[in-house]
C-alpha positions, -999 to 999 in steps of 0.1 A, spaced: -498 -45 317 -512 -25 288 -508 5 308 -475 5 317 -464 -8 278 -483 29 269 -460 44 300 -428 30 285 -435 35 251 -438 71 257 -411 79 276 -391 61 249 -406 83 226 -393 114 251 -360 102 254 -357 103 218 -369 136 211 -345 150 239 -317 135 220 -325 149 189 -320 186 206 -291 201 196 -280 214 231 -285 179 244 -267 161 215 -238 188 220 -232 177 259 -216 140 258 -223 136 295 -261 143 291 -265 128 254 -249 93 268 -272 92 302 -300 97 277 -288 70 252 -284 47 279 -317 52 296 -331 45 258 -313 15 254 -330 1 289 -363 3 271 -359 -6 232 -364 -43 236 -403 -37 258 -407 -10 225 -399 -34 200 -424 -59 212 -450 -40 223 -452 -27 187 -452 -62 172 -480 -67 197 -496 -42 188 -492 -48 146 -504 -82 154 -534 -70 172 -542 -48 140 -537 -77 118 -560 -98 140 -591 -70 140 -587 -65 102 -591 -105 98 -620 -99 121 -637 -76 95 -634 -99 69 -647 -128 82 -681 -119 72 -673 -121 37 -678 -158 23 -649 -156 -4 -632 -140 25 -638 -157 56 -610 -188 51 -583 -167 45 -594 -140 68 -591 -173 94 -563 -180 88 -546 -150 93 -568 -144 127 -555 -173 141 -519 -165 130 -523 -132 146 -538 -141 177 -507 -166 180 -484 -141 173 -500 -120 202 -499 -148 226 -462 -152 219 -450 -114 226 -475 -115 253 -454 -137 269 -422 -122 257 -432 -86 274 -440 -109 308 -400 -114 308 -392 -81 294 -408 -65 322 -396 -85 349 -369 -66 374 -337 -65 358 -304 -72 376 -286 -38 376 -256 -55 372 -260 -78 338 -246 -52 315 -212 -54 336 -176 -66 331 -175 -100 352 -146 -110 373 -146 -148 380 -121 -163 410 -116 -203 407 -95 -222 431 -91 -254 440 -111 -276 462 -104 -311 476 -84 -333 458 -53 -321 455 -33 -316 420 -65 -335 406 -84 -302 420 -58 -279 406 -58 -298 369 -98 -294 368 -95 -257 377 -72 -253 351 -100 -268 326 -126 -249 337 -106 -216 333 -98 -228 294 -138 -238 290 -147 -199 301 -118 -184 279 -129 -205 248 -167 -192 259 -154 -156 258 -139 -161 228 -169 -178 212 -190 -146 224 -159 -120 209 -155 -109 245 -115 -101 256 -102 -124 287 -78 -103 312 -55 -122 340 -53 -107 370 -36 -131 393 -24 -167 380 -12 -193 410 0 -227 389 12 -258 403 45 -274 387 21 -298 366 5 -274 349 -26 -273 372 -40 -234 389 -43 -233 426 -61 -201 420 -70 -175 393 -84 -139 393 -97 -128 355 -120 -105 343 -144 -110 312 -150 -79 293 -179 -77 268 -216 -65 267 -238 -89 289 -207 -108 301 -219 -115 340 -261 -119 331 -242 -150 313 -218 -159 333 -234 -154 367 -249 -182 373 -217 -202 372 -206 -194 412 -206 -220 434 -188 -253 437 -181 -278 407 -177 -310 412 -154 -335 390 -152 -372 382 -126 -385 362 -98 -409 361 -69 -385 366 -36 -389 344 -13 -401 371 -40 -430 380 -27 -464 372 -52 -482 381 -81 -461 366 -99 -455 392 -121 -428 391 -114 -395 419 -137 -372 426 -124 -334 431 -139 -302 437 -134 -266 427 -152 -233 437 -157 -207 409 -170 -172 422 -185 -149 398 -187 -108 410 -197 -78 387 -174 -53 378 -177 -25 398 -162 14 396 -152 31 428 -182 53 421 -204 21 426 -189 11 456 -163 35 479 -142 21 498 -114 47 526 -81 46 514 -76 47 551 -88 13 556 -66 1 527 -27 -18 532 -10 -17 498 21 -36 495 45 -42 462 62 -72 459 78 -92 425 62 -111 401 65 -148 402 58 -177 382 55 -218 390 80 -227 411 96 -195 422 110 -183 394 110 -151 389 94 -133 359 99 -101 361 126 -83 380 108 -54 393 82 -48 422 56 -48 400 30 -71 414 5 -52 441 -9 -67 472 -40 -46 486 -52 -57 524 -90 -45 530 -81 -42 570 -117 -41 584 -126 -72 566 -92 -88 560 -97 -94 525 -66 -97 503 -63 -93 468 -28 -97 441 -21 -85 410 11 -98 390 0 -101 359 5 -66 343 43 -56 343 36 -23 352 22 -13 390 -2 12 381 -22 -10 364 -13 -41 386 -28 -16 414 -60 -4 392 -70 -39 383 -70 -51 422 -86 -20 435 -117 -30 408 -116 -66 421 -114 -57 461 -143 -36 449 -159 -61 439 -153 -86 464 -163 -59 488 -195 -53 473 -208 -88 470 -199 -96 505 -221 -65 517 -250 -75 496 -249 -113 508 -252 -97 544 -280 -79 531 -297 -111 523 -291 -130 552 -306 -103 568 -337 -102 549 -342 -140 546 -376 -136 525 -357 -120 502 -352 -142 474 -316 -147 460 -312 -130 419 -293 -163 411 -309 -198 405 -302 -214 437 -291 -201 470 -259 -192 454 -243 -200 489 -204 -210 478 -210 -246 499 -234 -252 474 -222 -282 448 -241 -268 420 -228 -290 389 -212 -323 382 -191 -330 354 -185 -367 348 -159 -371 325 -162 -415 323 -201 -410 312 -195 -376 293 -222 -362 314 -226 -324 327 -256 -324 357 -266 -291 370 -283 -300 399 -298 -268 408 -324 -275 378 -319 -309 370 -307 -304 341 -283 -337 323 -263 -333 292 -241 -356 276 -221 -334 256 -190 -332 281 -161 -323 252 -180 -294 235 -186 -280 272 -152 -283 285 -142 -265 250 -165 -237 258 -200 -246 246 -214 -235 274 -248 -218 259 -273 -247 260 -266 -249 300 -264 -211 303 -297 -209 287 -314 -236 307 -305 -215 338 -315 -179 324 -350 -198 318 -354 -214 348 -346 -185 367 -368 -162 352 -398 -190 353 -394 -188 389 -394 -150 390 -426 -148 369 -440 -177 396 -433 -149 424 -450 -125 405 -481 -147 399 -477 -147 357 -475 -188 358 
């Protein structure tokens, strides 16, 4: 490991004398590859030289030791050392681990409702508040892209995109199937109904990521409509895109002009295109473990939120929390954390470090 810390280190050290050249800090293109390839590495610099100024302190302790006014202090700040080194030994075991190329996207997350009817539409409603309230939280900006409501206020679908540094390394773990139990509003009798909704979470990608052949694309224009039919806006503004080898459809309605209407669908068909190729990719190479916690697989009921017992269960890592509210009003870290640390407990299993 001590090798490749030396490896990194100095290709850090590289990238930041090229970036000092005046030729290179005069080309934006070249300057911002550079800066970004730095900014892959700073974290593995920063601790490796705090593993290293711990390691110094340690040896110098070491010296001292043999000095009898010395030696208690001189233990004391060995051991703190040599705790300190344990600590960012293990940090640099996560650092180095494979990173998804994807976590420093834009994410795009899709809910829809599941079984149980307006109950299911309500609770997708909710859940789209609890990730808006999370983006806000995290200073991140929320985008619609395509809003289907029912006439009591519930969403039969969504499209949005979450735009902010780190956004889907968050927020990634959150695809799969949720499942609700709560005593819905229009229940007299209070009986509890259990509902389901399916949240997918993709990456944002450019076309440059992932082409697709205008050829194989049906783009259609159509108005704008809100709950109930009526109309909100009197143009055909609102863009229907048909993928026709695959069949995949996506809208755009919420932007009143059709340029962006059609860019914002184009970079969720993208997307949607792009996960679907790499999930064949891993049905194909079933060894091949999945990047999420869990199998991912959208039949998968990954959470419970039990609304009577103000209980959230994430079943994919056992995890029980009885702080339902704060949750549903986008205190979603605790959970999201719990995930990111199982996850990468598992990949450092895999790669024999536990």
């Amino acid at each position: 490991m001590l090798d490749k810390l030396i490896e990194i280190e100095r290709k850090y050290e590289d990238l930041e004398r090229r970036m000092q050249d005046p030729n290179v800090y005069s080309d934006p293109a070249l300057y911002g590859k550079l800066a970004r390839e730095q900014k892959e590495l700073v974290k593995v610099v920063e601790a490796y030289r705090r593993y290293k100024k711990a390691q110094k302190d340690m040896e110098e302790a070491c010296s001292l030791m043999s000095d009898p006014e010395m030696k208690e202090i001189a233990q004391e700040e060995y051991d703190r050392a040599r705790c300190e080194m344990e600590r960012i030994q293990e940090e640099i075991k996560i650092l180095l681990l494979p990173s998804d190329p994807n976590d420093s996207k834009n994410v795009i997350i899709e809910i829809r409702g599941g079984a149980g009817g307006e109950e299911a539409a309500l609770f997708a409603q909710s859940l789209f508040r609890m990730y808006t309230m999370y983006a806000d939280s995290k200073k991140w900006k929320t985008e619609i892209a395509n809003l289907s409501e029912t006439e009591l206020g519930g969403i039969k679908e969504v499209s949005f995109m979450i735009i902010g540094e780190g956004a889907y390394s968050r927020l990634k773990y959150e695809s799969g199937v949720h499942r609700v139990q709560r005593v819905p509003d229009t229940e007299s009798s209070g009986r509890i109904h259990t509902s389901t909704v399916t949240v997918a979470v993709l990456p944002e990608l450019e076309e440059v990521d992932f082409e697709i052949n205008p050829a194989d694309l049906q783009i259609d224009t159509f108005r704008s409509s809100g709950a109930g039919g009526q109309h909100v806006n009197k143009t055909e503004s609102a863009i229907r895109i048909t993928h026709l080898p695959t069949g995949t459809v996506v809208e755009c309605q919420d932007e009143r002009s059709q340029h962006k209407n059609r860019e914002r669908a184009m970079k969720i068909l993208i997307s949607r295109l792009y996960e679907e190729e790499q999930r064949k990719q891993i049905e194909a190479h079933a060894a091949e473990r999945r990047s999420q916690v869990g199998t991912g697989d959208r039949s998968e009921r990954i959470r419970t939120y039990n609304f009577p017992q103000g209980r959230l269960t994430d079943h994919r890592i056992g995890l029980t929390v009885y702080k339902l509210d704060q949750i549903m009003n986008g205190d979603l870290d605790e959970v999201i954390d719990a995930l990111i640390f199982a996850d990468q407990t598992e990949k450092l299993k895999a790669a024999g470090d536990v």
